[in-house]
C-alpha positions as CSV (number, residue, x, y, z in Angstrom):
1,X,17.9,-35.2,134.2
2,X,16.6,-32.2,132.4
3,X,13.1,-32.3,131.0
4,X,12.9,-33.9,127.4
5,X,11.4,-31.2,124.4
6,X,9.4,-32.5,121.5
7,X,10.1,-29.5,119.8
8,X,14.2,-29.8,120.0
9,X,13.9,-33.9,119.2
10,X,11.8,-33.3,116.4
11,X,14.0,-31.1,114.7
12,X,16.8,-33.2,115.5
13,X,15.5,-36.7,114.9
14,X,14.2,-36.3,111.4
15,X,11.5,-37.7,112.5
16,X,8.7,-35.1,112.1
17,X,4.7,-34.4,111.3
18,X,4.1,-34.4,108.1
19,X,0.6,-34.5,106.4
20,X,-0.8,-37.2,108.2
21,X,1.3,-37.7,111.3
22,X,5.0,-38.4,112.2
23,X,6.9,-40.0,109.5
24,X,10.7,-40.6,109.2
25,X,13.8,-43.6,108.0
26,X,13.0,-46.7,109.9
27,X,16.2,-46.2,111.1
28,X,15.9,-43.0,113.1
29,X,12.7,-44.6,114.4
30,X,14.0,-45.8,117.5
31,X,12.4,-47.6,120.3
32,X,13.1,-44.6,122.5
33,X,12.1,-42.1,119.8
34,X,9.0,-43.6,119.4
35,X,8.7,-43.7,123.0
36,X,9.0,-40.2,123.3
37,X,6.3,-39.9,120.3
38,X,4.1,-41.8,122.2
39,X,4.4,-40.1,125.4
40,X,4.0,-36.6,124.0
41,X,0.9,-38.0,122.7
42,X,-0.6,-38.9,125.5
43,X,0.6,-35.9,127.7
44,X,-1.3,-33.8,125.4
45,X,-4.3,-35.9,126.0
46,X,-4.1,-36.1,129.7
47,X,-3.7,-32.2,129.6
48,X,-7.4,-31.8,127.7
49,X,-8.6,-34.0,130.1
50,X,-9.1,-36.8,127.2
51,X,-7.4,-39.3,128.9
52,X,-8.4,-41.0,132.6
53,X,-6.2,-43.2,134.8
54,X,-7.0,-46.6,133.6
55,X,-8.6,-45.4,130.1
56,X,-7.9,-47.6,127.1
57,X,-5.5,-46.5,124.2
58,X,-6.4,-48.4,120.9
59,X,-3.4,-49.6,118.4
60,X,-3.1,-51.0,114.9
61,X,-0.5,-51.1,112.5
62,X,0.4,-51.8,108.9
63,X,2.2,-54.7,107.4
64,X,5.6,-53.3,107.0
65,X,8.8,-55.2,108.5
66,X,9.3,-52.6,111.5
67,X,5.4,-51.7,112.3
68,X,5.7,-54.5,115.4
69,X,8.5,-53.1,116.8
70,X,7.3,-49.2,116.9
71,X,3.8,-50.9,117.9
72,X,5.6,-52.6,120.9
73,X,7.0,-49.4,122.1
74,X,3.9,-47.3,121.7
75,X,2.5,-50.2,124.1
76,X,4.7,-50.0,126.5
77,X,4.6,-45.8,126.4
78,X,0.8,-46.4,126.6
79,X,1.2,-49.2,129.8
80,X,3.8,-46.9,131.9
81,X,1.4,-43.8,131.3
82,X,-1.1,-45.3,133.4
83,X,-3.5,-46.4,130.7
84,X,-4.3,-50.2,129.1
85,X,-3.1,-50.6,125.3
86,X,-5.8,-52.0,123.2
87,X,-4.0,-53.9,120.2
88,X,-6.5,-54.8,117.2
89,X,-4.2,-56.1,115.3
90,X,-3.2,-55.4,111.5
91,X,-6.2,-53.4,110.2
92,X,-7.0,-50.7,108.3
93,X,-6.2,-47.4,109.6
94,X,-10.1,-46.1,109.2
95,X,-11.0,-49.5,110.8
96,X,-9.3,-48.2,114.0
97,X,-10.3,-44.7,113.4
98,X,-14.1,-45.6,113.6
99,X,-13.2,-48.2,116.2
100,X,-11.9,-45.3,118.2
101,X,-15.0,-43.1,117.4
102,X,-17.6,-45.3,117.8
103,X,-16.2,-46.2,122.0
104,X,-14.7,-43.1,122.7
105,X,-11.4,-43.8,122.7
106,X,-8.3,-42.3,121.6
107,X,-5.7,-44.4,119.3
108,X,-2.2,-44.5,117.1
109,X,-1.8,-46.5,114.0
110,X,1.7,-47.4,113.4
111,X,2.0,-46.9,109.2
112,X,3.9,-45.4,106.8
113,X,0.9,-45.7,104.1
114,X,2.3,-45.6,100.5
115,X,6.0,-44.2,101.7
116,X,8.7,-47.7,101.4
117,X,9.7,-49.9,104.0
118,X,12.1,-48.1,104.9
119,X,10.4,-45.4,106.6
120,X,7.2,-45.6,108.8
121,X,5.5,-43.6,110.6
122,X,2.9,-43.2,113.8
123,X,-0.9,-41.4,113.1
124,X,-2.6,-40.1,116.0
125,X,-6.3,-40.0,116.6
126,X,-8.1,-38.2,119.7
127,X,-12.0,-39.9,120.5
128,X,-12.7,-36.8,117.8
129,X,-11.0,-37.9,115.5
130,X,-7.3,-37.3,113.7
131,X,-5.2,-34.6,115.2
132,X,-5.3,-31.1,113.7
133,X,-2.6,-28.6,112.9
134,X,-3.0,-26.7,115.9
135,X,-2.6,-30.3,117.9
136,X,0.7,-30.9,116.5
137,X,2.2,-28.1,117.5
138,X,0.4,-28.6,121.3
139,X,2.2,-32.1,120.9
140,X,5.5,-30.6,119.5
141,X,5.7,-27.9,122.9
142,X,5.1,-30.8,125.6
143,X,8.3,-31.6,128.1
144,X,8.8,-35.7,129.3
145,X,10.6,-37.0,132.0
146,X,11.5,-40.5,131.6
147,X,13.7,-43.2,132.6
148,X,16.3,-43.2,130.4
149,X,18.2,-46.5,132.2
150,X,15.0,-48.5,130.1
151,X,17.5,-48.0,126.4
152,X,20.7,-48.7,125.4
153,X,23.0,-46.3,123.5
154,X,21.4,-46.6,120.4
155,X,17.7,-46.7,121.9
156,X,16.5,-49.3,122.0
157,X,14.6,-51.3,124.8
158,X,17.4,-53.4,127.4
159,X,14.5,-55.4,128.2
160,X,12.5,-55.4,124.4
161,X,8.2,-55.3,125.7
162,X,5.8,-57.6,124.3
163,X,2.4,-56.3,122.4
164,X,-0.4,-57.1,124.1
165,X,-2.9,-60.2,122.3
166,X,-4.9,-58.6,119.1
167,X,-8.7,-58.8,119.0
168,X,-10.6,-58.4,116.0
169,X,-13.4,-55.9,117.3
170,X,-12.5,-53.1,115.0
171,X,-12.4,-55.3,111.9
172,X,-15.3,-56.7,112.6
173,X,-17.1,-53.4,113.4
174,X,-15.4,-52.0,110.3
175,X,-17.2,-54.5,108.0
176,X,-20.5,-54.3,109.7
177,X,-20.3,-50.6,109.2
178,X,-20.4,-51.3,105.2
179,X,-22.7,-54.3,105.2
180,X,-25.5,-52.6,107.3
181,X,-25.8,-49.5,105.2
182,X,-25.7,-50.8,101.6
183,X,-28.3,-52.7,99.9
184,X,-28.0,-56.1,100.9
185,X,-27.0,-58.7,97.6
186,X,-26.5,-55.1,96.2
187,X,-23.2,-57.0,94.5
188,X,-24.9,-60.1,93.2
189,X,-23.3,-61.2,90.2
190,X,-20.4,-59.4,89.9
191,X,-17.2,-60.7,89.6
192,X,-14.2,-58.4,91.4
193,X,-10.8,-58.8,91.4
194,X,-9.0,-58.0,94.5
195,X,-5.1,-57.3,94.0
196,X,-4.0,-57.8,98.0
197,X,-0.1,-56.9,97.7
198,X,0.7,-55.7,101.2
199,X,-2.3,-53.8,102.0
200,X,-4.3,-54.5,105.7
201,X,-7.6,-54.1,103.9
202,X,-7.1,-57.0,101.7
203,X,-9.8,-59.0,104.6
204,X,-12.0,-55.9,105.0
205,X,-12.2,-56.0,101.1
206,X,-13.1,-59.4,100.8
207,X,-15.8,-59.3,103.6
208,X,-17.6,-56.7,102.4
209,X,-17.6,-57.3,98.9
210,X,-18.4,-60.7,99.4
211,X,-21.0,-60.0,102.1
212,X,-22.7,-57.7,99.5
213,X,-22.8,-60.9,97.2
214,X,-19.9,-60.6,94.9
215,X,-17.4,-63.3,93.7
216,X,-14.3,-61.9,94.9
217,X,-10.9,-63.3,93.6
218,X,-7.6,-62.5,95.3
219,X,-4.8,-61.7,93.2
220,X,-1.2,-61.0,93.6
221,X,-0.6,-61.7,97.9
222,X,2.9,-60.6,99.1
223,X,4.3,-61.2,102.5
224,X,7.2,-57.8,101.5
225,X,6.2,-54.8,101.6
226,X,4.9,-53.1,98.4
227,X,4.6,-49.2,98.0
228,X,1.8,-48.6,96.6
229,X,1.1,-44.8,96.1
230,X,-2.2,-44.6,94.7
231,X,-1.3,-41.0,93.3
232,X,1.7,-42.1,91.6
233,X,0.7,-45.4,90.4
234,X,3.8,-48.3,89.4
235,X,4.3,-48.7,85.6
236,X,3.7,-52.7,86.7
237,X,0.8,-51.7,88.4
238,X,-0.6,-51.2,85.3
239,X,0.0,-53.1,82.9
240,X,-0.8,-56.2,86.1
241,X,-4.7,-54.6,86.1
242,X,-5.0,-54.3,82.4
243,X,-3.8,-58.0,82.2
244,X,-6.2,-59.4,84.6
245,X,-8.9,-57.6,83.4
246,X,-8.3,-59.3,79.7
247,X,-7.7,-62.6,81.2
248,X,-10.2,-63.1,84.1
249,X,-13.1,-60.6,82.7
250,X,-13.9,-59.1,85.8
251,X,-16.2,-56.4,86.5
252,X,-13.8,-54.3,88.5
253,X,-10.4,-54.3,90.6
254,X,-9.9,-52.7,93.4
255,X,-7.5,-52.3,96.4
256,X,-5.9,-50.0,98.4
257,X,-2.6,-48.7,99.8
258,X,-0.2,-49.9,102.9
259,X,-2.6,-49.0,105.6
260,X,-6.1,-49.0,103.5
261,X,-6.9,-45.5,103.4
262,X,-6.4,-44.6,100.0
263,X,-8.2,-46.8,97.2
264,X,-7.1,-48.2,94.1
265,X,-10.1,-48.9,91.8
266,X,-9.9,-50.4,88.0
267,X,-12.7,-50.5,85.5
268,X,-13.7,-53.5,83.3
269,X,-10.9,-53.2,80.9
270,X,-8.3,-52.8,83.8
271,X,-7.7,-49.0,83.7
272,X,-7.2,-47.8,86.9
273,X,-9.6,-44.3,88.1
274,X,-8.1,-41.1,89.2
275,X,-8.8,-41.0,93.2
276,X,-10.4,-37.6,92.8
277,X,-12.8,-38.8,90.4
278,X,-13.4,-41.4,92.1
279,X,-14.3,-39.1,95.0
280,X,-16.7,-37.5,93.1
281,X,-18.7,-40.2,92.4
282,X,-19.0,-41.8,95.7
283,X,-20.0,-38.0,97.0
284,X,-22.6,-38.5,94.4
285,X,-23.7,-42.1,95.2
286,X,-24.1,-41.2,98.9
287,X,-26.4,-37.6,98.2
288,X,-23.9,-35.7,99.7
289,X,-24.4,-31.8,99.6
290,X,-21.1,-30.0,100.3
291,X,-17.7,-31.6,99.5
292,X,-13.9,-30.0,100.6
293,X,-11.0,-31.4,98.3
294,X,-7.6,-29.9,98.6
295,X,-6.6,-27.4,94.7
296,X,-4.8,-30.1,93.5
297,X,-8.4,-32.4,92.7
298,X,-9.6,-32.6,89.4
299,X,-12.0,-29.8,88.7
300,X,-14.8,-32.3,87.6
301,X,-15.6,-31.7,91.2
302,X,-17.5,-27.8,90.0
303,X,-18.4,-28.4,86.6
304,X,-20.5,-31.7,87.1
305,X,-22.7,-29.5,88.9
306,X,-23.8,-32.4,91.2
307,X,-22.7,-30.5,94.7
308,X,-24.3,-27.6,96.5
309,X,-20.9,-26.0,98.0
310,X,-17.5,-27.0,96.9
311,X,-14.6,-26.0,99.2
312,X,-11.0,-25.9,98.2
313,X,-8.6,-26.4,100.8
314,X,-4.6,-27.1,100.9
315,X,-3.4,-30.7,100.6
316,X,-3.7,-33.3,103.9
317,X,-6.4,-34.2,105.5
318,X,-6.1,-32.0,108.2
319,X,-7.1,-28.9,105.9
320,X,-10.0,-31.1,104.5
321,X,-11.1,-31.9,107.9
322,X,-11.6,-28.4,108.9
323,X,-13.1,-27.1,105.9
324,X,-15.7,-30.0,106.6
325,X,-16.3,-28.7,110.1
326,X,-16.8,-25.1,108.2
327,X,-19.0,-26.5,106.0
328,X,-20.9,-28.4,109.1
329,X,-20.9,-24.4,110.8
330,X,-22.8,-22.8,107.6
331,X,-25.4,-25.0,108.0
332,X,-25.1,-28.0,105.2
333,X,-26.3,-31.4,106.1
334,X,-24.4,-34.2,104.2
335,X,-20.7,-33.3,104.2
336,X,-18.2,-35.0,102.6
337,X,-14.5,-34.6,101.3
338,X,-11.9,-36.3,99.7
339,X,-8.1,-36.1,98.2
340,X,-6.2,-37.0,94.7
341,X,-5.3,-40.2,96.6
342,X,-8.8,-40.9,96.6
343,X,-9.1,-40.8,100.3
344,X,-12.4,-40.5,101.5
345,X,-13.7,-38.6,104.3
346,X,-17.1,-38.7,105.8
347,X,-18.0,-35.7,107.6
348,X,-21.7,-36.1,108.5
349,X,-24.0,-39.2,108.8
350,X,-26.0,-40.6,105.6
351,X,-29.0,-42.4,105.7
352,X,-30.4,-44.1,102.4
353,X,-33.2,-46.6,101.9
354,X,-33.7,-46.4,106.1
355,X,-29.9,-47.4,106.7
356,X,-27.5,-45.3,108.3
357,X,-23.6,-44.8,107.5
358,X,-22.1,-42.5,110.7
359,X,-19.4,-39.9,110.1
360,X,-15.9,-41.3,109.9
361,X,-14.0,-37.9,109.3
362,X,-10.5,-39.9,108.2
363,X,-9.5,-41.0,104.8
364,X,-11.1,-44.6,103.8
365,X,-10.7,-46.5,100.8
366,X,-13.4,-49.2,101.3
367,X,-16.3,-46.6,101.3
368,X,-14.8,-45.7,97.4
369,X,-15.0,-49.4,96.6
370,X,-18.1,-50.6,97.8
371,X,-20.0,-47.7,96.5
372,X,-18.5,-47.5,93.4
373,X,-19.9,-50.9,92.6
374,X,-23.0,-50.1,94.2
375,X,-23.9,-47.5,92.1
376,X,-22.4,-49.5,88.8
377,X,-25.0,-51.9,90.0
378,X,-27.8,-50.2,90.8
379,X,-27.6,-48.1,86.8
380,X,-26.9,-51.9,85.5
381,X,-24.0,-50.5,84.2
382,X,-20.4,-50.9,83.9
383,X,-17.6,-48.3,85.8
384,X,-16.5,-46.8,82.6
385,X,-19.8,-45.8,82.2
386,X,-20.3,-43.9,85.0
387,X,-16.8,-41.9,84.2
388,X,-18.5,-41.5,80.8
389,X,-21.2,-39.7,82.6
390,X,-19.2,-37.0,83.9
391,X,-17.3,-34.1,82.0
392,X,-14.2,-34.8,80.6
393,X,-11.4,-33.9,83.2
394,X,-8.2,-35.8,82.8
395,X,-6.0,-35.2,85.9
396,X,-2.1,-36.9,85.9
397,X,0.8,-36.8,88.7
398,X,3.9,-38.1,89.8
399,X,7.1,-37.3,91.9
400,X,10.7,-37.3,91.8
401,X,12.2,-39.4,94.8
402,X,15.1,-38.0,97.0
403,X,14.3,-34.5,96.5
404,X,15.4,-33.0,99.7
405,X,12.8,-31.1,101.4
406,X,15.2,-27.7,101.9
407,X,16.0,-27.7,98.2
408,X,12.1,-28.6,96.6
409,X,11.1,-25.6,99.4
410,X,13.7,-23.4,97.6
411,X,13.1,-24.3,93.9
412,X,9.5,-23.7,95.1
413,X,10.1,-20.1,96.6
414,X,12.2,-19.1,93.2
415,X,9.1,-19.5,91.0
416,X,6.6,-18.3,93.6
417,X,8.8,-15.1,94.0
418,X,9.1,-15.0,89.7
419,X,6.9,-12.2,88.3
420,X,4.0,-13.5,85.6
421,X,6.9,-12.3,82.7
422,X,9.6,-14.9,84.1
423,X,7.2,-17.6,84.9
424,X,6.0,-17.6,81.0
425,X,9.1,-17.5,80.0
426,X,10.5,-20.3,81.8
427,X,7.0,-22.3,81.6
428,X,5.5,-21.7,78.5
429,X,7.8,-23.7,76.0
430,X,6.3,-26.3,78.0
431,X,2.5,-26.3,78.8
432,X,1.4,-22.8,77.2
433,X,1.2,-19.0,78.1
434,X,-0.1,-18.5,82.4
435,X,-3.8,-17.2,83.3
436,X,-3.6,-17.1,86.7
437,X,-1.2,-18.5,89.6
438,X,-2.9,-20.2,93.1
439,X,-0.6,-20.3,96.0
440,X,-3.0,-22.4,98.6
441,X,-0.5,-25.1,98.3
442,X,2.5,-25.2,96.6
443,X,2.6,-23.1,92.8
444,X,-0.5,-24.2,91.3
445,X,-0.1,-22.7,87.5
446,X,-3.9,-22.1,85.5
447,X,-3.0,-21.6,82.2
448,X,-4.7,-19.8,79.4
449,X,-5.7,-23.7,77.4
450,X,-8.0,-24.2,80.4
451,X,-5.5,-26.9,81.8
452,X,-3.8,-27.0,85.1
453,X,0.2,-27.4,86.1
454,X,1.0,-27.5,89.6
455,X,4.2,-28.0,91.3
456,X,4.4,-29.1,95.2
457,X,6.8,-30.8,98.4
458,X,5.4,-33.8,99.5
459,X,4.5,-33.4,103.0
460,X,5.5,-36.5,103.9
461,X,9.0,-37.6,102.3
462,X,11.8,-36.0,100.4
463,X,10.0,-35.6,97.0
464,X,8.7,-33.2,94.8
465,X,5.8,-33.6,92.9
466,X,3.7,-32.8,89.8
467,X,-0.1,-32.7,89.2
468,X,-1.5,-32.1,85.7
469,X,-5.1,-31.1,84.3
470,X,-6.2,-31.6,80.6
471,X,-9.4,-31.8,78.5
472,X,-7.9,-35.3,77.1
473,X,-5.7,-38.2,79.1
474,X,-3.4,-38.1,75.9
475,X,-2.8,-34.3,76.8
476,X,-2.6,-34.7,80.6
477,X,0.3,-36.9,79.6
478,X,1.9,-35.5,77.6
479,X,2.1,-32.2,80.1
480,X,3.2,-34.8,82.7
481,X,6.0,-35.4,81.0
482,X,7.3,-31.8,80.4
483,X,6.7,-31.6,84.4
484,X,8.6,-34.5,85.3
485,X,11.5,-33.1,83.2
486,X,11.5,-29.7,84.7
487,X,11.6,-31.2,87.9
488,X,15.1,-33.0,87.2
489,X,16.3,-29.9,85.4
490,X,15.6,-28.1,89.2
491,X,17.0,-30.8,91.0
492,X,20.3,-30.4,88.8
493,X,20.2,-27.0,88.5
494,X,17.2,-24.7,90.6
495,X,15.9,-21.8,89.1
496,X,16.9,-18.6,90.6
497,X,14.8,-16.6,92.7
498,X,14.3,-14.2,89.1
499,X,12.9,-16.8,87.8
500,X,16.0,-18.1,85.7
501,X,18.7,-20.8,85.8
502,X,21.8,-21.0,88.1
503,X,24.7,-23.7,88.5
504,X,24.4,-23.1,92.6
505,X,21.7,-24.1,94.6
506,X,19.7,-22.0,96.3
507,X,19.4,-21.8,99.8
């Protein structure tokens, strides 16, 4: 049989790279496909001479209904390539990044992070670290050859494999990584709620928070899958964290999405902190010098003056990755960066107090946590506070679900393509005359109010989204609204490419 391209079965699939590797409908996500996914993977490996006859390949997943399924096939891929899968169970995905790190050894988490059920994905790490941009398209080039009698019609297995027995190694190295570095009994005395939904890090959580000598208390356990997009946060969301916070006085809530690499974090009154805040002051906490954030953080990040060098990069970790390794070539010693999602990303070791916390250059969510109530600790004061401490920045976003991708690319190119004239006259009703207009990543709108608009695709599903910037939360939204409305006038009806209104779509 002819040799198999990535290239042609990623375009065909719809199951494709996205901001933080291949995502796509459960359904699409055969045994075969993933197979394939898999394979490439590895191919690529064995081609940089990263991966030895024998070699172990590490695996994890999330907690939705299809991750042991996909995991199962990436095992098998892993077994009949000539290598030894390495399951460590149902972790978080910067548990098995570090895992991976710290022995040298690549590994693929199966997760879909914040998407729903019914999509998932696979993320790919090399012993470096996550793939780049310039890996996916090595991946997307390779050819395979494989037995196709292994897969029925629809592709799946004749004879379904079994995962191999977890062990918890990673976890357990994950938690020690946390434990060893901040003050021990740092957390004495305070009381933390810990909403576990569907999340992996709901253990991870607990162990470290309670190893650091706080009363933890889980809340809310589900054994179905809950979205939980920590950009976008659920109107029940909420109003759940402002309830517990009135009813069981804790000092904090905190949690994180599907796969644990993006952190949810609520004050004492149960309000919930912007992820790129939050970045901010864990950057802070941990000394770092030079951070890289993609143009849709809050600007807090410059005008707290706290940071020597502040990159701006476009949205996914990969970009932020690269500009930490920039920032690592000009010579600057702590290194850090972070997303809106509130993903964090260590890109040089810190040492404080004689303790050491290694690189892990992947988005985490426990690292937010744990020293977000380190440092509440340490000033004997409450989170609020230390928002209170910084200037006032209010940052808002959301997303309109089953945008298709071709049509949010073409609304996009119509207003990128408007001249300053048509953007002000189709914008300004709404959010106030334009300043200035930043491409990096989307149409990122400055406006003349000192507040921020800024329209882009997700990379990952068929959305569209909105981020806001205002002086005051009430303002930011308010503007959020106005966003959210244009963007189901342009799903109705896209602007033309002059900047105007048509009854066709374009494209």
């Amino acid at each position: 049989m002819p040799p198999i391209s990535m290239d042609e079965l990623m375009a065909t699939s719809g199951v494709q790279f996205g901001t933080s590797g291949a995502r796509g409908p459960v359904a699409r996500m055969n045994d075969r496909l993933c197979y394939l996914y898999t394979c490439a993977f590895l191919q690529f490996l064995r081609r940089r001479d990263q991966l030895k006859p024998g070699a172990a390949v590490a695996i994890a997943g999330d907690r939705r209904a299809s991750t042991p399924r996909i995991l199962a096939a990436c095992a098998a891929a892993i077994a009949d390539f000539g290598a030894v899968p390495r399951h460590l169970g149902y972790i978080p995905s910067p548990a098995l990044a570090a895992f991976g790190l710290a022995h040298d050894m690549p590994s693929l988490m199966v997760t879909g992070s914040h998407i729903p059920d019914d999509r998932n994905g696979i993320k790919f790490n090399t012993r470096h670290g996550e793939i780049l941009k310039q890996d996916e398209c090595a991946i997307r080039s390779e050819q395979l050859s494989v037995d196709e009698r292994r897969f029925d019609a629809k592709g799946a297995f004749l004879r379904p494999p079994q995962l191999p027995q977890a062990d918890s190694s990673a976890l357990d190295e994950y938690v020690a990584r946390y434990t060893g570095f901040l003050p021990p009994g740092c957390l004495t005395g305070m009381r933390i709620g810990l909403y576990l939904h569907s999340t992996v890090a709901g253990e991870a959580f607990a162990r470290v928070l309670g190893g650091l000598g706080a009363e933890v208390i889980s809340l809310a356990p589900s054994t179905a899958f809950i979205p939980v997009d920590t950009e976008a946060i659920r109107v029940e969301d909420v109003a759940l964290a402002r309830r517990w916070a009135a009813e069981e006085r804790f000092d904090a809530i905190v949690s994180a999405d599907g796969d644990g690499d993006r952190p949810l974090v609520a004050d004492e009154a149960g309000e919930w902190l912007r992820g790129d805040v939050a970045g901010v002051l864990c950057a802070r906490y941990l000394g770092i010098e030079a951070v890289a954030t993609p143009v849709s953080s809050n600007t807090v990040v410059e005008r707290c003056n706290s940071f020597r060098r502040v990159a701006r990069t476009r949205i996914g970790s990969p970009f932020v990755i690269e500009a930490m390794q920039a920032l690592g070539a000009e010579g600057f010693a702590t290194i850090a960066g972070y997303e809106a999602n509130g993903g964090f990303l260590l890109g040089s070791p810190v040492e404080r107090a004689g303790r050491r916390l290694d690189a892990l250059p992947t988005r985490d969510a426990l690292i937010v946590a744990a020293t977000l109530l380190a440092a509440s600790a340490a000033g004997r004061s409450t989170l609020s506070a230390l928002l209170h401490g910084l200037p006032s920045r209010h940052t808002a976003s959301d997303r309109l679900r089953e945008f298709p991708v071709e049509e949010a690319a073409a609304v996009l190119t119509a207003l990128r393509e408007s001249g300053r004239q048509e953007l002000n006259a189709l914008l300004a009703p709404h959010f106030g005359p334009v300043r200035a207009v930043d491409l990096t990543d989307g149409l990122r709108l400055l406006l003349d109010a000192d507040e921020v608009v800024h329209f882009r695709p997700s990379g990952n599903a068929p959305e569209l989204r909105c981020y806001v910037e205002a002086a005051t939360r009430e303002r930011a939204a308010e503007m959020l609204r106005h966003g959210m409305a244009l963007l189901a006038r342009w799903r109705a009806e896209p602007p033309t490419r002059g900047g105007g209104r048509s009854s066709r779509r374009i494209g």
